[in-house]
MIVO-18465 format. One line per 5 residues: their letters; for each residue z, x negated, y negated of C-alpha. Coordinates in steps of 0.02 Angstrom, whole numbers, plus 50000, padded with zeros to 5 digits. Layout:
A> Z X Y ~ ...
This chain:
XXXXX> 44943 51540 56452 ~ 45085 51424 56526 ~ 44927 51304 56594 ~ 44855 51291 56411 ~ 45054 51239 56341
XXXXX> 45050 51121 56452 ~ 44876 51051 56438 ~ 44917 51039 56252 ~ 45079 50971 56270 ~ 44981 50841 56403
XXXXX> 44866 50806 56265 ~ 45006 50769 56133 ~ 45096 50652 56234 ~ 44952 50557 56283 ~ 44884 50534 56079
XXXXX> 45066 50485 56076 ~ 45079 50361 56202 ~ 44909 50297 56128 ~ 44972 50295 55950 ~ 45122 50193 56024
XXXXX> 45036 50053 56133 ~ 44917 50029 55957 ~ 45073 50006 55887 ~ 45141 49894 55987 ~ 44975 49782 55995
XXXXX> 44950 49795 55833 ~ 45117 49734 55822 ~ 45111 49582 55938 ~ 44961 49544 55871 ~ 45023 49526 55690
XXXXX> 45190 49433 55769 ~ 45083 49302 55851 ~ 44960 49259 55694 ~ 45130 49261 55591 ~ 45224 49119 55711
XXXXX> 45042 49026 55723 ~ 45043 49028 55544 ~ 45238 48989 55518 ~ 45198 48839 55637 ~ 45059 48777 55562
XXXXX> 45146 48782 55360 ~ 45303 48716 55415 ~ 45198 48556 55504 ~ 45123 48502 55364 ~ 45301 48541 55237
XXXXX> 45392 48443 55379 ~ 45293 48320 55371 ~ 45323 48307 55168 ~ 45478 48350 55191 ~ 45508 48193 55336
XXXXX> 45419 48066 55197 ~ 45517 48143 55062 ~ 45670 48107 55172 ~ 45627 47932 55195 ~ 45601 47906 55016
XXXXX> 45783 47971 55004 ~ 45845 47856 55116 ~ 45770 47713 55074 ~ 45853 47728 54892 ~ 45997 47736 54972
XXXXX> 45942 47561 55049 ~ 45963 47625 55244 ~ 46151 47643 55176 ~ 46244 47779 55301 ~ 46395 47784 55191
XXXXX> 46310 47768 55032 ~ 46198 47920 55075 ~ 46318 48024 55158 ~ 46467 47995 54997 ~ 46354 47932 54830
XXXXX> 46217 48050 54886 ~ 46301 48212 54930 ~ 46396 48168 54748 ~ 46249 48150 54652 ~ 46145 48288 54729
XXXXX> 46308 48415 54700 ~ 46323 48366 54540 ~ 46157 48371 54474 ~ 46122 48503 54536 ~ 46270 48608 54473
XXXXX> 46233 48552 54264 ~ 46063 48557 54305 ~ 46074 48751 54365 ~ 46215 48780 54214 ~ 46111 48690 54077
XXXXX> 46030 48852 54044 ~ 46151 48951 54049 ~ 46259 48840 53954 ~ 46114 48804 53790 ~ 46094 49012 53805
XXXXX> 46304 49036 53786 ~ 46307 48909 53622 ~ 46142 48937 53539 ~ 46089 49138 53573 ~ 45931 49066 53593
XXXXX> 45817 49145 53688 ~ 45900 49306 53605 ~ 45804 49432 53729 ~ 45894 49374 53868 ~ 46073 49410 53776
XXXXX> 46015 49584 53806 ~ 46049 49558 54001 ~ 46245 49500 53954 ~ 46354 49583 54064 ~ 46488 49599 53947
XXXXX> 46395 49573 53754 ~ 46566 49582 53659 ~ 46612 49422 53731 ~ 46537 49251 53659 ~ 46559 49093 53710
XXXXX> 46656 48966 53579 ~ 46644 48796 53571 ~ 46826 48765 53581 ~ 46803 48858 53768 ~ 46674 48788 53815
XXXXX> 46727 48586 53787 ~ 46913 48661 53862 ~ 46813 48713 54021 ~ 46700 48554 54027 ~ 46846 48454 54034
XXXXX> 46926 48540 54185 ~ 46752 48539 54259 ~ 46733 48360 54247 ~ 46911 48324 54299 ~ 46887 48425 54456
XXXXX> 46711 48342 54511 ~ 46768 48170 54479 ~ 46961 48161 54543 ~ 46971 48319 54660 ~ 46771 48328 54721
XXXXX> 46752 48151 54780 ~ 46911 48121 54879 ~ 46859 48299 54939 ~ 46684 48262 54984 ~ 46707 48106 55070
XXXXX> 46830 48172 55185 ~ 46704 48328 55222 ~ 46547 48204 55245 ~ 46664 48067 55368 ~ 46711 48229 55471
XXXXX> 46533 48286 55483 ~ 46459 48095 55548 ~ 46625 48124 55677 ~ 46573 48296 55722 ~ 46376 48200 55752
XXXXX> 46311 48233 55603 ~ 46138 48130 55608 ~ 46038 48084 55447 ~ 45877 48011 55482 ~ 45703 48085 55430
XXXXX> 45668 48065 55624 ~ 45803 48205 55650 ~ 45748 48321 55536 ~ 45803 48494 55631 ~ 45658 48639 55642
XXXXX> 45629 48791 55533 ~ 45714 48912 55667 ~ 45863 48766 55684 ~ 45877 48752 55470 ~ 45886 48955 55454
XXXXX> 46033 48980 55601 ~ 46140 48831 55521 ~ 46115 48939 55351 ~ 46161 49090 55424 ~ 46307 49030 55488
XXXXX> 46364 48918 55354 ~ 46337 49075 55249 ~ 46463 49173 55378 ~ 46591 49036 55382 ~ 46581 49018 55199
XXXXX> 46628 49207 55161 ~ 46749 49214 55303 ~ 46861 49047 55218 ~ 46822 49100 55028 ~ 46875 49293 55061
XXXXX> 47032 49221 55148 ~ 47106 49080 55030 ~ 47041 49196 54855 ~ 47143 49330 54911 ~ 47279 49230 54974
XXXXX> 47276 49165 54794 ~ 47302 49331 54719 ~ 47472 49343 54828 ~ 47615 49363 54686 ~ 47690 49219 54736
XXXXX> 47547 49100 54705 ~ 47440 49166 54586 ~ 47528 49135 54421 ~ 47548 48949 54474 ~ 47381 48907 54536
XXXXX> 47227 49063 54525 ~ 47292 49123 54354 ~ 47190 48963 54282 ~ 47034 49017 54321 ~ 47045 49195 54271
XXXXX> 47102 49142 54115 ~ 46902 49199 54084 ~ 46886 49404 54108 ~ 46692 49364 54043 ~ 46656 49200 54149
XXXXX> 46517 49091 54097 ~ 46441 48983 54220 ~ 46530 48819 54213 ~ 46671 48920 54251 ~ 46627 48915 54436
XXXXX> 46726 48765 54436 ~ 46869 48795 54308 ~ 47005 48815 54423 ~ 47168 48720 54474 ~ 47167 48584 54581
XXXXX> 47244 48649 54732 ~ 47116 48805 54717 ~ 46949 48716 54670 ~ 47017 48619 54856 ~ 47051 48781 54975
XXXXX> 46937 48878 54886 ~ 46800 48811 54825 ~ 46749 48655 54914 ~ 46818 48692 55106 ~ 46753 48854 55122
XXXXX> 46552 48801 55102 ~ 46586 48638 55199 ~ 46651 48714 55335 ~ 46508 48772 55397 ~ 46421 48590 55402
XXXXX> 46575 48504 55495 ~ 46575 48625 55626 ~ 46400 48619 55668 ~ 46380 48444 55661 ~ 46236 48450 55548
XXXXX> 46077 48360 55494 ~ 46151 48302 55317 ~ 45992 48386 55251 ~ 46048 48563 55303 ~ 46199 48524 55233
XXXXX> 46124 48479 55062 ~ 46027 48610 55054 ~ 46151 48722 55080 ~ 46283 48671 54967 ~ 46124 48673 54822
XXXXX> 46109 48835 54872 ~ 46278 48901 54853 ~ 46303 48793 54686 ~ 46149 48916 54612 ~ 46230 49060 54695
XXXXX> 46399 49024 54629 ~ 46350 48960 54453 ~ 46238 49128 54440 ~ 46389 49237 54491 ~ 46493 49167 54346
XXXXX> 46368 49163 54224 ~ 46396 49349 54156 ~ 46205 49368 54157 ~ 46112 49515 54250 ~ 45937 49418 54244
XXXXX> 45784 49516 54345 ~ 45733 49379 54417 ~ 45920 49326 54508 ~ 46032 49427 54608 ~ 46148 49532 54527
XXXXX> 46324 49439 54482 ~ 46392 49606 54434 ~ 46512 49602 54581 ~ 46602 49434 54568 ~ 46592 49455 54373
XXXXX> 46705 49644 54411 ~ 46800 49538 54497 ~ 46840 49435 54336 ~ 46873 49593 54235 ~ 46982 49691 54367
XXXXX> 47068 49537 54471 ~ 47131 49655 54625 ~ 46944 49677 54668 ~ 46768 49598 54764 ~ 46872 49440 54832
XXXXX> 46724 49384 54948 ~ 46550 49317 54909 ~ 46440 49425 55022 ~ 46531 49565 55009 ~ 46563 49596 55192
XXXXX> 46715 49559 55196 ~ 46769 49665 55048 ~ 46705 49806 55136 ~ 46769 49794 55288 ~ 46948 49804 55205
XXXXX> 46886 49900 55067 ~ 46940 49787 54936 ~ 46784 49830 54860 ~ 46809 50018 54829 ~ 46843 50003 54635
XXXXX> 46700 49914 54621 ~ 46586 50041 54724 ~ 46658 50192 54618 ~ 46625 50098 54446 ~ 46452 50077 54509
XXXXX> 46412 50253 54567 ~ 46508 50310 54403 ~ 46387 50227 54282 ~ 46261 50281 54372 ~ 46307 50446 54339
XXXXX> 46350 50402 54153 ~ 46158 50314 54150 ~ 46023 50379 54253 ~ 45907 50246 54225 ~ 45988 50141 54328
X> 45980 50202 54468
């Protein structure tokens, strides 16, 4: 009786160890067909990408300062109205009226009289705090060796760890100077301003005193860039990125096809809560833990979201 136990138990381990290394083939298989084919798509983008590049440049006639400042300027900008034009046509108009259905907070609507009092700050803070800004964060980047030309163009695996860690750095510096902001002492004179909006509407993003839209909202994601020395490209497609990111978190909107803004836009409504962007941060000092009960609360109050 003991030998049969055993010659089943034998038998188990060995379907198991079978199961395992047809796993594990199975596995290495599919990781090898997935790099070949990762390799192969991001030759021929990079290869777009590298002519693109040199289109880029060559508007910028070859011009190292004139790409590096009037590029990183343009590209910001446009790409910040651009990503609020939406949002901004939806706030004014209530057209499409489906998607007012996905408003965070529906008893608040957007008047004019806000919205031309935010565009000016907006506009103030691009112009005569975000280029004197900028070009000192672009000069320290060329002195830190940032390089520029299509010939440079960093890999896939070199594009996604700059990301990463821009993304790190970024949450590390915004967590830091947004809650230092919310110290008694400073935030009545300087981060008062921009929660002057409990319901924050994209443009918003940017509606802040000087000294904050400076510490908070233009060192923190070019950080990350300066201290890797980085390919200007990485760097622009980085700070595009976290302009969406941003301009999405403020726009009170809990679209489908976007990632939640729910947390920052708490943040509006309760101040003393979510001060990071990732959240990490806000966890690990659990700044977040109003948030986190509101959530599993309404949840409770309504099912279906869950």
């Amino acid at each position: 009786m003991a030998v049969d136990r055993l010659s089943q138990a034998w038998a188990t381990i060995k379907r198991i160890a079978v199961f395992v290394l047809l796993v594990m083939l199975a596995a290495a298989i599919a990781e090898d067909t997935f790099i070949r084919y990762r390799d192969k798509v991001w030759t021929i983008f990079s290869s777009s990408l590298r002519s693109l590049w040199s289109d880029v440049i060559s508007f910028f006639a070859h011009d190292e300062l004139k790409l590096y400042i009037v590029g990183t300027f343009i590209l910001t900008t446009g790409v910040f109205w651009l990503s609020n034009l939406f949002f901004i046509l939806l706030d004014l108009t209530g057209w499409p009226a489906c998607i007012l259905t996905y408003k965070i907070q529906p008893e608040f609507l957007l008047l004019m009289t806000d919205f031309l009092k935010a565009l000016k700050v907006a506009l103030f803070n691009q112009i005569f705090v975000g280029i004197p800004v900028l070009s000192c964060t672009v000069s320290t980047m060329r002195w830190m060796g940032s390089t520029w030309s299509a010939e440079e163009l960093p890999s896939v695996n070199r594009v996604l760890l700059e990301l990463a860690v821009f993304a790190v750095v970024e949450e590390i510096g915004f967590y830091y100077s947004h809650r230092l902001l919310h110290h008694p002492r400073l935030y009545k004179y300087i981060h008062k301003k921009h929660h002057e909006w409990t319901a924050p509407v994209g443009i918003v993003s940017i509606y802040a005193h000087p000294v904050e839209h400076v510490f908070a909202n233009l060192v923190p994601p070019g950080l990350g860039p300066i201290l890797m020395g980085s390919h200007l490209f990485t760097a622009w497609l980085f700070w595009a990125i976290a302009i969406v990111s941003t301009t999405i978190d403020h726009s009170g909107y809990r679209l489908p096809v976007f990632l939640s803004p729910d947390f920052h836009d708490f943040h509006h409504l309760k101040f003393n809560t979510n001060y990071g962007v990732l959240g990490i941060l806000d966890r690990l000092h659990g700044t977040d833990a109003l948030f986190r009960k509101h959530t599993l609360d309404d949840r409770d109050t309504n099912p279906k979201t869950q």
